[in-house]
N, C-alpha and C positions, 0 to 999 in steps of 0.2 A: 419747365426750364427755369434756371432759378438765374436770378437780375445781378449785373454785375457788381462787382466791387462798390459802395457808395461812397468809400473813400480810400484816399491814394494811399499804400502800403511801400513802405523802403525806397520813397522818392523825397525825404527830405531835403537831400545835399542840393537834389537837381533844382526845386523846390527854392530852394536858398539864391540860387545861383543866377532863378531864371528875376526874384525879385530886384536882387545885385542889379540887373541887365536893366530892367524896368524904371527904379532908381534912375541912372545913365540915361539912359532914354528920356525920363521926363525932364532930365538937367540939360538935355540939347546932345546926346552924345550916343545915337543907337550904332547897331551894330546887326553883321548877318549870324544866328546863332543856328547851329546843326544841333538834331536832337538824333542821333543814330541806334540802333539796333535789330534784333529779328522780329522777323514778324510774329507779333502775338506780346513782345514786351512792355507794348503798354504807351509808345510813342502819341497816340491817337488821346488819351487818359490823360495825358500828362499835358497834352498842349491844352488840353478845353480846362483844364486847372488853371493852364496858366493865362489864359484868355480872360476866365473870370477876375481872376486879378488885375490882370490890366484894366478893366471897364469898371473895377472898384477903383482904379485911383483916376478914373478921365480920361483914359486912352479910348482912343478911337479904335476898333477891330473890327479888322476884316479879313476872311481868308478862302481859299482855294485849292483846290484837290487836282494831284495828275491820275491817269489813269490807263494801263499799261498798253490800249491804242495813241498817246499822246506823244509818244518819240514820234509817230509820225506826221503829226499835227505843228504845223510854225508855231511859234510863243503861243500855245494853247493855255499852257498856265497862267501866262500875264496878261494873255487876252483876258481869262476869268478873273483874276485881280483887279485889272484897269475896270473891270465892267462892274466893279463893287461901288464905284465912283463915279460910276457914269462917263467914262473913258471909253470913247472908241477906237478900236484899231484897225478898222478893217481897210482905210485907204491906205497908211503904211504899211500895210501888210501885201496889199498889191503893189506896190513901188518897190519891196525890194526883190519882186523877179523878174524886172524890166533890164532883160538884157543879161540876169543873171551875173550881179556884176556886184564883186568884192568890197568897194568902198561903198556901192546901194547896201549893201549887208552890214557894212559897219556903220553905214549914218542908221540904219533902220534901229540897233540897236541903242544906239546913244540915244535917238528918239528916245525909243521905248524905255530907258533909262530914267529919262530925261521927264518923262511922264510918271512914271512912278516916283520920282523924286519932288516932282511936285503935288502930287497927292500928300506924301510925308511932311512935307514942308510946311502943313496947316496948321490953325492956332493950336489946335488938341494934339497931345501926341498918338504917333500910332503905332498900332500893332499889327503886323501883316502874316499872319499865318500860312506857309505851303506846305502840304503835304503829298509824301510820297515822290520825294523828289528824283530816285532811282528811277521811275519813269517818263521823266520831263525829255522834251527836245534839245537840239543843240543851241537853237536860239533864247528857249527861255533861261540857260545855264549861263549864255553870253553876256546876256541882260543883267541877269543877278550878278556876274560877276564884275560888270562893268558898274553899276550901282555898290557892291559892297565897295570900292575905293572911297566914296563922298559917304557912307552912312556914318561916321564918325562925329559930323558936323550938320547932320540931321536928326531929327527928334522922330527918328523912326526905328522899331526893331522890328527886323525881319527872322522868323523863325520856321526853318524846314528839317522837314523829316524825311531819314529816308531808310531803308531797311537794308542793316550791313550784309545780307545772307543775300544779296539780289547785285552787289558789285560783284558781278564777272568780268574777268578780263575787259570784254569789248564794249561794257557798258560805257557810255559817255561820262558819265558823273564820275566818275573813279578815277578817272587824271584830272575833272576840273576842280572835287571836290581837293585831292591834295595839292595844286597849284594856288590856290586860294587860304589853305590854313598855312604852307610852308610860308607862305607872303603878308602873313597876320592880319590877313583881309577877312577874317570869319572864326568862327570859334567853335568847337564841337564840344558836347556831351556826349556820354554814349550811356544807354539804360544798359545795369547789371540785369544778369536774373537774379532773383527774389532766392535769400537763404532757405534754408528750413523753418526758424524761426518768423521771418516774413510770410513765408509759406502761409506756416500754420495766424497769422494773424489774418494774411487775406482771405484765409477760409471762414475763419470766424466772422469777419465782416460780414461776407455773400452769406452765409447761414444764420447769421445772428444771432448764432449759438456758437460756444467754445468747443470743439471737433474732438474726439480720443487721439495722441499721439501716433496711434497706429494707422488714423485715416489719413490724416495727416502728412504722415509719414511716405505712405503710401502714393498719395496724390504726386508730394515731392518729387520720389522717385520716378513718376509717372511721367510728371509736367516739364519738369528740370527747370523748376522757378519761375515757371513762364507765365506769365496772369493770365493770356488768354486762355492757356491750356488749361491752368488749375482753374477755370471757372468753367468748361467741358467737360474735365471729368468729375467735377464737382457736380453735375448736373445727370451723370448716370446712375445706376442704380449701385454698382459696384465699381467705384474707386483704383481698385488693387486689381481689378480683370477686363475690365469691360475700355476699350477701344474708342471713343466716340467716331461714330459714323464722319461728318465734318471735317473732323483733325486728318482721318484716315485717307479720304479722296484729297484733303489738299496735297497731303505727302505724295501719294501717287500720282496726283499731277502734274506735277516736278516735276517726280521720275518719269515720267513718257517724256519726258523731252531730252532721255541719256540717251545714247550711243547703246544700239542691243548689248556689246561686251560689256560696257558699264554696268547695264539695268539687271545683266544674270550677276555678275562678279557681286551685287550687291546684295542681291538675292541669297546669295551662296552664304556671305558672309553675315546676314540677319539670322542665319540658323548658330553660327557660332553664339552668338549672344552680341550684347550691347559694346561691350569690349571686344575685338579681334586680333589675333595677330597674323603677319603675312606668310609665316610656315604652315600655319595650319587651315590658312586659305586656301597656300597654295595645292598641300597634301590633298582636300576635301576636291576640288576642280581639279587638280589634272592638268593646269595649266600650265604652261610656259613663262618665265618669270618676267620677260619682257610685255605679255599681255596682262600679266595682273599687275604692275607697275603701272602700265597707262589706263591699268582699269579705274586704278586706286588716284591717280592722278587729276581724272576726270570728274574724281566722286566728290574729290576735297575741295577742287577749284567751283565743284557747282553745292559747297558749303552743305553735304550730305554728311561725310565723314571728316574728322582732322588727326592727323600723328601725333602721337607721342615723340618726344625731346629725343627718343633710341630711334627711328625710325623705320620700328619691325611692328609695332601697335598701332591701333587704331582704334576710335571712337566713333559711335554712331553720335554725330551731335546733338539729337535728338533719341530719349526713348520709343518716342513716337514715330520717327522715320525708320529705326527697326522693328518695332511693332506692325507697323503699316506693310511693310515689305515683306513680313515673314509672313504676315494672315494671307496676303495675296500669292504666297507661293501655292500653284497644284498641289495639289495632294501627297499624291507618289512622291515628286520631286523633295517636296518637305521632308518625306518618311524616309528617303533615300541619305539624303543630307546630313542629317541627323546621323544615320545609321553609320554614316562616312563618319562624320564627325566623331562617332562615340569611340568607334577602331580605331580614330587617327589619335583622340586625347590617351587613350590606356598607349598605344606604344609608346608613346612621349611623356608615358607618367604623370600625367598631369591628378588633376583630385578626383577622389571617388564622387562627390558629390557633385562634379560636374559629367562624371563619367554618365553616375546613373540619370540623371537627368537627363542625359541626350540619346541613355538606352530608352528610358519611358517614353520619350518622344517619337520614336522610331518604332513603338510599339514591339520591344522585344522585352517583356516584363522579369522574364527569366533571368536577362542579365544584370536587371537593373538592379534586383532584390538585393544581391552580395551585397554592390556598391555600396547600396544606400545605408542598410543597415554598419558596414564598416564608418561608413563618412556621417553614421547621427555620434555612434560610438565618441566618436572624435571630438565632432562638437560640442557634444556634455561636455569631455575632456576640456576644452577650451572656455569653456563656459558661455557658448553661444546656443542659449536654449530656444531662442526663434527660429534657428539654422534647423538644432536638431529636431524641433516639432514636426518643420517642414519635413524634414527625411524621416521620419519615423512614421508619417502619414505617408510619406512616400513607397518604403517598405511595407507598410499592409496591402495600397493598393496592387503593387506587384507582387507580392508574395501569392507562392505556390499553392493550390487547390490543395492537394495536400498534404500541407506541412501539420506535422505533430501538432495536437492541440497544445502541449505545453510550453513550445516552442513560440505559438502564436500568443498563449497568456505574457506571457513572457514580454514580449513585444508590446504586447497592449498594456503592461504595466509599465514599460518604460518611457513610453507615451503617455501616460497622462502623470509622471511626474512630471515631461517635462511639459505636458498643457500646465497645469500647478504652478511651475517656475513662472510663466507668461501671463498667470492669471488670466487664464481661459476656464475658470471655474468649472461650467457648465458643462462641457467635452469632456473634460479633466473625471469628473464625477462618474461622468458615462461610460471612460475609456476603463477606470479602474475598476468599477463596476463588473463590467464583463470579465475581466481579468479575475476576479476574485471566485465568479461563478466560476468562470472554468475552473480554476485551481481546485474550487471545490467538487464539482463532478468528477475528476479526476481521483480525486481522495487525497489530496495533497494539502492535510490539512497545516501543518505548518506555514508552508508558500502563499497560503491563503491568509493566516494571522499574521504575517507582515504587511501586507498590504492596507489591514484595517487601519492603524492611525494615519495613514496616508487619507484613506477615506474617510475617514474623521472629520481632517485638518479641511481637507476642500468643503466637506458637507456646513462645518462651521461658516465657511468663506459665503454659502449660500442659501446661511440662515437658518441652519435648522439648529433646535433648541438642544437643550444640556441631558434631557433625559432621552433623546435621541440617540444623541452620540455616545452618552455612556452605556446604552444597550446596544448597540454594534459593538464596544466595546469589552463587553462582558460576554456577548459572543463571540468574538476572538479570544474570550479565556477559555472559555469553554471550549474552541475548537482545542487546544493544547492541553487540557487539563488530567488526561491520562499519562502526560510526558516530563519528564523529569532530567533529561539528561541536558550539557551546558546549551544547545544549539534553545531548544525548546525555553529554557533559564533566561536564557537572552533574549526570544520574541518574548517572555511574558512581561521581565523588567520593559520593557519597550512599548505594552501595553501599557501598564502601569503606572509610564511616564506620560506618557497618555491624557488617561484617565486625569493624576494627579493637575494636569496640564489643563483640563477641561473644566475643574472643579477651583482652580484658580482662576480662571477667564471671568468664571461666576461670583469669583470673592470669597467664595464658601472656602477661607483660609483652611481652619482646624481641619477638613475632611483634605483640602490639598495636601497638608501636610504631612497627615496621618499616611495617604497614597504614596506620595514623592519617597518617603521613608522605606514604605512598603519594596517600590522599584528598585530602591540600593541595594537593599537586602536580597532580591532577586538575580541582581547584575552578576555576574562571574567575575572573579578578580581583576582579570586582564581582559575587561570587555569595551564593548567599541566605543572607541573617542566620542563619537557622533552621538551616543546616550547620556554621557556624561555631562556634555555640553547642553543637551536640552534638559536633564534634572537642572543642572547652574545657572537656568536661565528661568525655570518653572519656580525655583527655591528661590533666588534672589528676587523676585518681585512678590512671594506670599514674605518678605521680608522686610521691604518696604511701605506694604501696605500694612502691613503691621505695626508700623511704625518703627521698626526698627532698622533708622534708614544707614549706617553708614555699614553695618556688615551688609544689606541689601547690596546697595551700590558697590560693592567689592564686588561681592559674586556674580553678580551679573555683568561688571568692567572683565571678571578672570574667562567667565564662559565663553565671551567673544572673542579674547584673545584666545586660546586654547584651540578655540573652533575656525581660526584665521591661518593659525601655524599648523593644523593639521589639514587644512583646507576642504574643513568641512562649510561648504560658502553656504547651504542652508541654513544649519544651526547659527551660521556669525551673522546669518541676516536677520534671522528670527533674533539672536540677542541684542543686538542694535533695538530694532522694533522694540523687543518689550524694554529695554532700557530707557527708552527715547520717549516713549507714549506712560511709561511709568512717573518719570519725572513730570513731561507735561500734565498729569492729572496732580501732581501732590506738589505743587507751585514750587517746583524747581527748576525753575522758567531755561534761568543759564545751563544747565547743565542737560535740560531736554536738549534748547538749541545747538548745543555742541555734539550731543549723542546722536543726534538727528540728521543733523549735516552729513554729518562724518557717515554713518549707514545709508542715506539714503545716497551718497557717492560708492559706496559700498557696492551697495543691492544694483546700483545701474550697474556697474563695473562687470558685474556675474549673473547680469537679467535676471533678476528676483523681482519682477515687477511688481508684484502682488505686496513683497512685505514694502518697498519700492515706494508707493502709492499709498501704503496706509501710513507710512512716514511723514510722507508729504504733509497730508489729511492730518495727521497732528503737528506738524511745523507751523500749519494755519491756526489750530487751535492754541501755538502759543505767541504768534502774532498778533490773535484779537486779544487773549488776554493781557497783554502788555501794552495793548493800545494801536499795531499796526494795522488799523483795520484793512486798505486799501491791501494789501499785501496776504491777510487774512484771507480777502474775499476773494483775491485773483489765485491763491493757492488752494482755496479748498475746491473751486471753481476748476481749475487745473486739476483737481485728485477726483473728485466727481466724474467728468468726462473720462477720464485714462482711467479710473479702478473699476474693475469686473467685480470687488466683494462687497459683500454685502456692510460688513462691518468696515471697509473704507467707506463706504457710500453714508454710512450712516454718521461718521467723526467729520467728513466735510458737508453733512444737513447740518449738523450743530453748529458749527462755526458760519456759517452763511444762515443761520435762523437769528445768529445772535447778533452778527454785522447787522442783519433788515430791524433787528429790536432796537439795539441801539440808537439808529436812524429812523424810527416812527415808521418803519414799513410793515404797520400788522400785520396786513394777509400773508404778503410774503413769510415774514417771520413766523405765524403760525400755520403757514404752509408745510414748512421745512421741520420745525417741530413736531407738528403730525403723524410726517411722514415717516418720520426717526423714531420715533415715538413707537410706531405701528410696527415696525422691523424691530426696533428694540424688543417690546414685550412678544413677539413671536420666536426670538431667541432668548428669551428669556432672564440676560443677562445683566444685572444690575450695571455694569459701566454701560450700556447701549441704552437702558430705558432712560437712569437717571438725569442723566444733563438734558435730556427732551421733557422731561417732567419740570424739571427745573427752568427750562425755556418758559415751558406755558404759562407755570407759576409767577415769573416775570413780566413778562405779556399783560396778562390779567390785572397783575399790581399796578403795571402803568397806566393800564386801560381805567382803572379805579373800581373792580371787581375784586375788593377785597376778599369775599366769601369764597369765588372761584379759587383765587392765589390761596388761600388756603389749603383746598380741598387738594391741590394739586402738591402743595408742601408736604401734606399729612402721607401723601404716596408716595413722596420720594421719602421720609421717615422711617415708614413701614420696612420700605426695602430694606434698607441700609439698618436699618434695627433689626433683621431677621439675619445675618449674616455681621452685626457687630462692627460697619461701617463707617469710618469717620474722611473717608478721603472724600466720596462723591457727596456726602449729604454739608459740608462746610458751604458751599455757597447757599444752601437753604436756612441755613440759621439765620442772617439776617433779611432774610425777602421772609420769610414766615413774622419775625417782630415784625415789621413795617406792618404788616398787612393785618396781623393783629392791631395794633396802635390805630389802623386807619379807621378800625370799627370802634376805636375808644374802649379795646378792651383791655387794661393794662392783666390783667389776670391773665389770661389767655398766651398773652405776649412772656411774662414772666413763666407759666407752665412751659410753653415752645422751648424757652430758653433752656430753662431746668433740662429740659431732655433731650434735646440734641447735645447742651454741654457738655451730657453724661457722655456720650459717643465718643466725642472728640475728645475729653478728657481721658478717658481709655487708652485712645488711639497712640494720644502724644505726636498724629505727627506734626511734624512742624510747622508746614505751609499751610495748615489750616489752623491755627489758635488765634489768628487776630478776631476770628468772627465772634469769638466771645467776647472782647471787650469793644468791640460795635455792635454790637446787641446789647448789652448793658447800658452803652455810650445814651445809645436810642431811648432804652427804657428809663432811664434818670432823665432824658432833656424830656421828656414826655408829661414825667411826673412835678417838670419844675424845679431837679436838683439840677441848676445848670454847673456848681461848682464841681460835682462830681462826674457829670458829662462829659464837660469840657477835658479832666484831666484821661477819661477811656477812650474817647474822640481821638484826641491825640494822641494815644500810646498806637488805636488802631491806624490811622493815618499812618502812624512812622512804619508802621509792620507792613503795612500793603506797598508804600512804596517800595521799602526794602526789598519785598517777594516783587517787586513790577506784575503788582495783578491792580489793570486800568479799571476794571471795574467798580470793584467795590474801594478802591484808592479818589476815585475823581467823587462816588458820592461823597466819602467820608469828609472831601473837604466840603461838599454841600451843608451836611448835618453840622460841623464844625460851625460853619457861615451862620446857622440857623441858632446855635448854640449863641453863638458871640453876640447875635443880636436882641435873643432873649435876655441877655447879661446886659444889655444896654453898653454893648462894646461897639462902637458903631464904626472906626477905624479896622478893629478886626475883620467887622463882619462884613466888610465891604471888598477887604484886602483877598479873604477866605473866597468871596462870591467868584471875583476875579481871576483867583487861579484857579477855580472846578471850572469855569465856562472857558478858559483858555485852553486848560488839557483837553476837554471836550472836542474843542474845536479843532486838536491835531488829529485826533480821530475820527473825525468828522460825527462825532455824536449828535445826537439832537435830543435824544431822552433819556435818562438815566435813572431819575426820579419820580418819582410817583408824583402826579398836581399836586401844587399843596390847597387843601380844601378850606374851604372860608369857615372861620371858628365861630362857632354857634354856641350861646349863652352856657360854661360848661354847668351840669349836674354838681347839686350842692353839698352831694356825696366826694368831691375830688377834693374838697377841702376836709383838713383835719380840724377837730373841735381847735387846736387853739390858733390855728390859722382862719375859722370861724370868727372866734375872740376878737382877734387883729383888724380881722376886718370891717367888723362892728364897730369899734374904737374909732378905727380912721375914715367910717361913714359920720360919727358924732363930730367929729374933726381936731381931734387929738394928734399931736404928732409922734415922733417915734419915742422921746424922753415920755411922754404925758403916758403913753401904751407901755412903755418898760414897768413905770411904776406902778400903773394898777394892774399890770401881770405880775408886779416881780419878777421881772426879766432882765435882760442887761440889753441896751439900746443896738448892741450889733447884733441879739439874737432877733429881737424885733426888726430888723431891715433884712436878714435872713427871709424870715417869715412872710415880707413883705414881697419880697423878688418872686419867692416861692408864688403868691396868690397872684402877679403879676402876670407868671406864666401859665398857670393852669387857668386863668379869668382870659387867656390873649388880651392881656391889657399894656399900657405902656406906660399911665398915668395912675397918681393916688386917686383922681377926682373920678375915673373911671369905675374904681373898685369903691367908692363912696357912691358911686349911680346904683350899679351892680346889687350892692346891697341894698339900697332905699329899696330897692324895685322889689326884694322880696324879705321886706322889713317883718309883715305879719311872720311868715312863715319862719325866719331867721330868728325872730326875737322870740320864740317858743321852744326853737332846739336849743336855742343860747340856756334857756331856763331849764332844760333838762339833758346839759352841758352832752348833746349828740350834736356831730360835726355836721356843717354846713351842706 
């Protein structure tokens, strides 16, 4: 059983309102406050909140419970209250039935009034809690309402609860509570239910985990925002089916307290569904319209069902109290109902999908088959692929012993595009699968080669690798490869596009291109939109990634449109996607965010969850890189939970590996790395392994494993050097210098450079060239050129803001700092520190930077012979004129020379580099003589 809520969900207002009151109260000025709602909304949650609060600011609390034997109990409740305080009431309480006499009843109440006002009255202010005040007596109602006139001018609030679903007509509380709010003698709240949104946050609280939209969703559905409910069926094993036991006997225990025509009339109407209306009530019972009127009358006043504004509809107010009623119908009677049901919705025309629905229930499979299959038809059409999943698993389970095998592949191919659409990967794989064997047993090898990049596209979603899929692939040529005429023309372009399509995912441009080429040449003149659109979508991103980005972004802006207006809502989803996730990788930050947006309102609009979620998963990925970490972390968190692919799962571990780096969360961070990591290189695909390579490599360098960071650089190189890659391997150029430099290897670090420059230089594309002049920046501040640093520092600085990539933008103002101070700029370097720890700070960074490691004597190798010279000179104690002249130099090349030994010594002082040397005088004054540098 899992623990409730730990914190209050969509009770701010109330929340606000109840401190407002509290306020008042401790200023001398309480008041009687109604918390109202259904049972299960949370009224019980919300006052021990607010209780807490009052004992935080010095109120006194106290409180008391009715309980639904206490109508018949005198002041049971204020006896409980008075008794918090050691009030007794039991001699007024036999005084006022001496004689049974009207003004004894009303002094008893003033009493009892009068007693509780003096309790309030004390130094502390207080808090008196009643609950459940729908079941109080008439005396404790009289009391409270004779005391709410004075609480005004007492330092007391009184706050009751009572549940709106429990005022029937004859309850007592229902004319006193509205006599008392019409007379501004009390004040009500009333608790909402909880949105969807809140839904899905109080689930997340009880689970302590963020929930898939679909359970969520589901729960919703289930609960109707109810907290006690969604913490019930949060607790069963299945969400979306399962009843809880609890919920189920409290519904039914209402119901025995209706009128037998009530308790069947509702019965009846639990088989129509959640919604009813009163014709097709009446059609299914056979009644007379006078007893389904008072049937319907009885149900609403004891707050089971409520009308619509027309008053021919109705509502179960609860899913729950029609769940609970319909399980309890007999058997027969169910199957009967149903059967009624299904005849009466087809003469009335109503929808196939509600038709078959109450044929399957009724257990008559034969008739349900038509329906269903008409009404999944429909909702492709509409673009409601959840609907049609549902029906099209509907139609197998009815469908006829039997039916033609082709008929049935048939079926089971149009089900698992649309598991596909819903990213139900797993079914999806399974359903086409079968679909494919049949086709093939049959001999129907064409029917069969359509279906392959269908099976492709999921197989990718579930990880399997490139030489995989392009041997399924090449056996769907081979199934065609005897055929030649346009039908056969057009599944093999379709393969082709395919193929081409799978060999770009991998980067392996020239080979995409070479394919992509291949499919056009295959296509038939006048061949189908929906090909067109995925070659325009396949080509314009081996376009970009080419660097050649603005005819990329055309064709890929043309394929979406084209694929929108012919309403091909696959292909426009897919183009979004690769548009969206294209940009995001090649720091075209703005133009991902807009392609991104815009698709992933797209893909909900036409349930393409699948490209839907990998959207998302990069909308995170360009939140962390521009710095939104918090919004990063809650959206890739959001795409993780809701995407079933494999390759969503793995774009939101990267951006939640990188948010926990950023923040000094190792494990975490190389949790998630890892893990991406491990699915990456199983699919084999350079954009899946590399940013996880490139995580670890990070990682390491922070950790101060420079050797690891290496090794981990050198892998993500390889790749991206076997396939001529400059988009993923740019943020490796400068984590590789770093990490060289940290081992004092400036060689190493200049090699790195030399060859990933080569890449990127290639590439041309845009959003990665700053990283060559921050690697340069690094390798000059390293070497002591701080004049030359300073001015690559800054050229890289202005490029990374420009692109808003926070990362390597907030070091760069680090290195700058570091720059400036070397320069003995000390205004600078303080101004520079100030703004990388404030950017930091809006992303809640904590590390960015590798420690800087304390400078150890350097090697007499880092000086050159006549920076050697120089500093020989100014260990004798020469100054910069007395060093010009016995060099032959000019007095500003000599302070040149000098900054330079300044910074490869970490020194700050001349007297420093005058120690420096004494200290290794023998061995200096021997190279000095056989002019080899220091």
């Amino acid at each position: 059983m899992r623990a409730p809520s730990p914190v209050l969900v969509g009770r701010d207002d109330l929340l606000a309102l109840a401190d407002r009151r509290l306020a008042a109260t401790a200023a001398g000025h309480g008041e009687l406050l109604f918390l109202a709602g259904e049972a299960g909304i949370g009224k019980t949650r919300l006052l021990t909140e607010i209780a807490a609060r009052a004992a935080a600011r010095g109120f006194r609390v106290a409180g008391a419970a009715a309980f639904p034997a206490d109508a018949d109990v005198a002041a049971g409740l204020i006896t409980d209250a008075l008794s918090c305080f050691g009030t007794r009431t039991a001699k007024l309480l036999r005084q006022s039935y001496d004689g049974d006499s009207h003004r004894q009843r009303r002094l008893l109440v003033t009493a009892l009034a009068d007693a509780l006002a003096e309790v309030g009255a004390g130094p502390e202010p207080l808090l008196l809690t009643l609950e459940d005040l729908h079941w109080a007596d008439d005396l404790t109602l009289q009391t409270l309402a004779r005391l709410a006139h004075r609480l005004s001018g007492l330092p007391m609030l009184i706050v009751g609860t009572y549940r709106s679903d429990e005022l029937y007509p004859r309850v007592p509380m229902r004319e006193w509570r509205t006599r008392l709010l019409n007379q501004r003698h009390a004040e009500e709240a009333r608790l909402p239910r909880l949105g969807p949104a809140d839904t899905a946050a109080l689930a997340a609280a009880i689970s302590d985990a963020v929930l898939p939209a679909t359970v969520t969703g589901a729960v919703f559905a289930r609960s109707d925002g109810i907290p006690l409910h969604v913490e019930e069926f949060l607790a069963t094993v299945d969400a979306a089916a399962a009843l809880p036991d609890t919920l189920a006997e409290a519904v039914l225990s209402r119901a025995a307290s209706l009128s037998a025509p009530a308790r069947q009339l509702a019965g009846a109407a639990s088989v129509i569904g959640r919604s009813f209306d009163v014709d097709l009530l009446t059609a299914i019972t056979g009644e007379r319209p006078d007893r389904i009127d008072d049937g319907l009358r009885e149900l609403a006043e004891r707050f089971f069902v409520q009308p619509h504004a027309d008053g021919f509809t109705y509502d179960f107010r609860h899913a729950l109290i029609r769940d609970a009623l319909h399980a309890d119908l007999p058997p027969l009677r169910r199957r009967d109902l149903h059967a009624r049901t299904a005849g009466a919705a087809l003469a009335a025309g109503l929808s196939d999908a509600f038709v078959s629905d109450q044929y399957e229930r009724a257990y008559r499979p034969a008739d349900a088959y038509g329906h269903a299959l008409t009404a999944a038809a429909g909702a492709v059409r509409m673009s409601a692929h959840r609907e049609a999943v549902e029906l099209y698993r509907r139609a197998l389970r009815t469908a006829p012993a039997d039916l033609p095998p082709a008929e049935r592949a048939t079926l089971l191919a149009a089900l698992g595009a649309e598991l596909a659409a819903v990213d139900e990967n797993g079914e999806a794989e399974g359903t086409l699968l079968r679909a494919y064997r049949m086709r093939l047993e049959l001999g129907d090898a064409l029917s069969a080669a359509v279906l392959v990049p269908q099976l492709v596209a999921v197989r990718h979603l579930l990880g399997a690798g490139l030489d995989e899929r392009a041997a399924l692939l090449r056996e769907g040529l081979d199934l065609i490869a005897a055929r030649a005429d346009d039908q056969a023309q057009e599944i093999r372009a379709g393969l082709h596009a395919a193929l081409a399509a799978a060999y770009m995912l991998d980067r392996r441009l020239e080979e995409a291109t070479e394919v992509g080429v291949l499919a056009e040449a295959f296509s038939v003149e006048d061949c189908d939109h929906a090909l067109r659109c995925h070659l325009g979508g396949t080509l314009g991103s081996i376009l970009v990634f080419a660097g050649r980005m603005h005819e990329g972004w055309q064709m890929l802006a043309n394929a979406i449109g084209r694929a929108r207006r012919g309403g091909l809502e696959a292909e426009a989803a897919r183009g979004y996607r690769m548009l969206g996730s294209s940009a995001s990788v090649l720091v075209e930050y703005d133009l991902a965010r807009q392609w991104l947006a815009e698709g992933i309102a797209y893909a909900e609009s036409v349930e393409r969850f699948n490209d839907r979620h990998y959207m998302a998963a990069h909308l995170a990925h360009v939140d962390w890189a521009e710095g939104a970490w918090e919004a990063a972390e809650a959206g890739a968190t959001r795409a993780l939970a809701d995407g079933q692919g494999i390759t969503t799962r793995i774009t939101a571990l990267h951006v939640l590996g990188y948010v926990a780096l950023g923040r000094g969360r190792w494990e975490r961070a190389t949790e998630c790395m890892r893990e991406a990591a491990t699915f990456g290189e199983t699919m084999g695909e350079l954009q899946r392994i590399s940013p996880a390579w490139w995580g670890l490599a990070s990682i390491a360098l922070l950790r101060d494993h420079p050797d690891e960071a290496i090794t981990w650089c050198e892998r993500g190189y390889a790749a991206s050097a076997k396939v001529r890659d400059a988009a993923y391997l740019f943020p490796y150029v400068v984590t590789g210098v770093r990490a060289h430099l940290a081992k004092q290897d400036l060689t190493g670090a200049r090699d790195w450079l030399a060859r990933t420059g080569a890449l990127l230089t290639d590439r041309e594309i845009p959003g990665t060239l700053g990283a060559l002049d921050h690697g340069e920046g690094l390798i000059h501040l390293h070497e002591g050129q701080t004049g030359k640093a300073r001015v690559e520092l800054e050229r890289a600085a202005a490029f990374w803001r420009a692109r808003k990539r926070f990362w390597e933008g907030t070091q760069t103002l680090s290195d700058q700092a570091r720059c400036a101070h070397r320069s003995r700029r000390p205004a600078d370097a303080a101004r520079l520190s100030t703004q990388a720890a404030a950017q930091a700070t809006t992303a809640g960074a904590v590390v960015l930077m590798p420690a800087t490691r304390p400078s150890a004597p350097q090697p007499r190798s880092a000086l050159t012979a006549r920076e050697a010279e120089v500093a020989g000179l100014i260990a004798d104690g020469a100054t910069n004129r007395e060093i010009a002249a016995a060099l032959s130099i000019s007095p500003k090349t000599v302070s040149a020379h000098v900054e330079h030994i300044l910074t490869k010594l970490a020194a700050s002082r001349r007297a420093q580099i005058a120690t420096w040397t004494t200290t290794h005088r023998r061995q200096f004054s021997t190279e000095r003589g056989t002019s080899n540098g220091l």
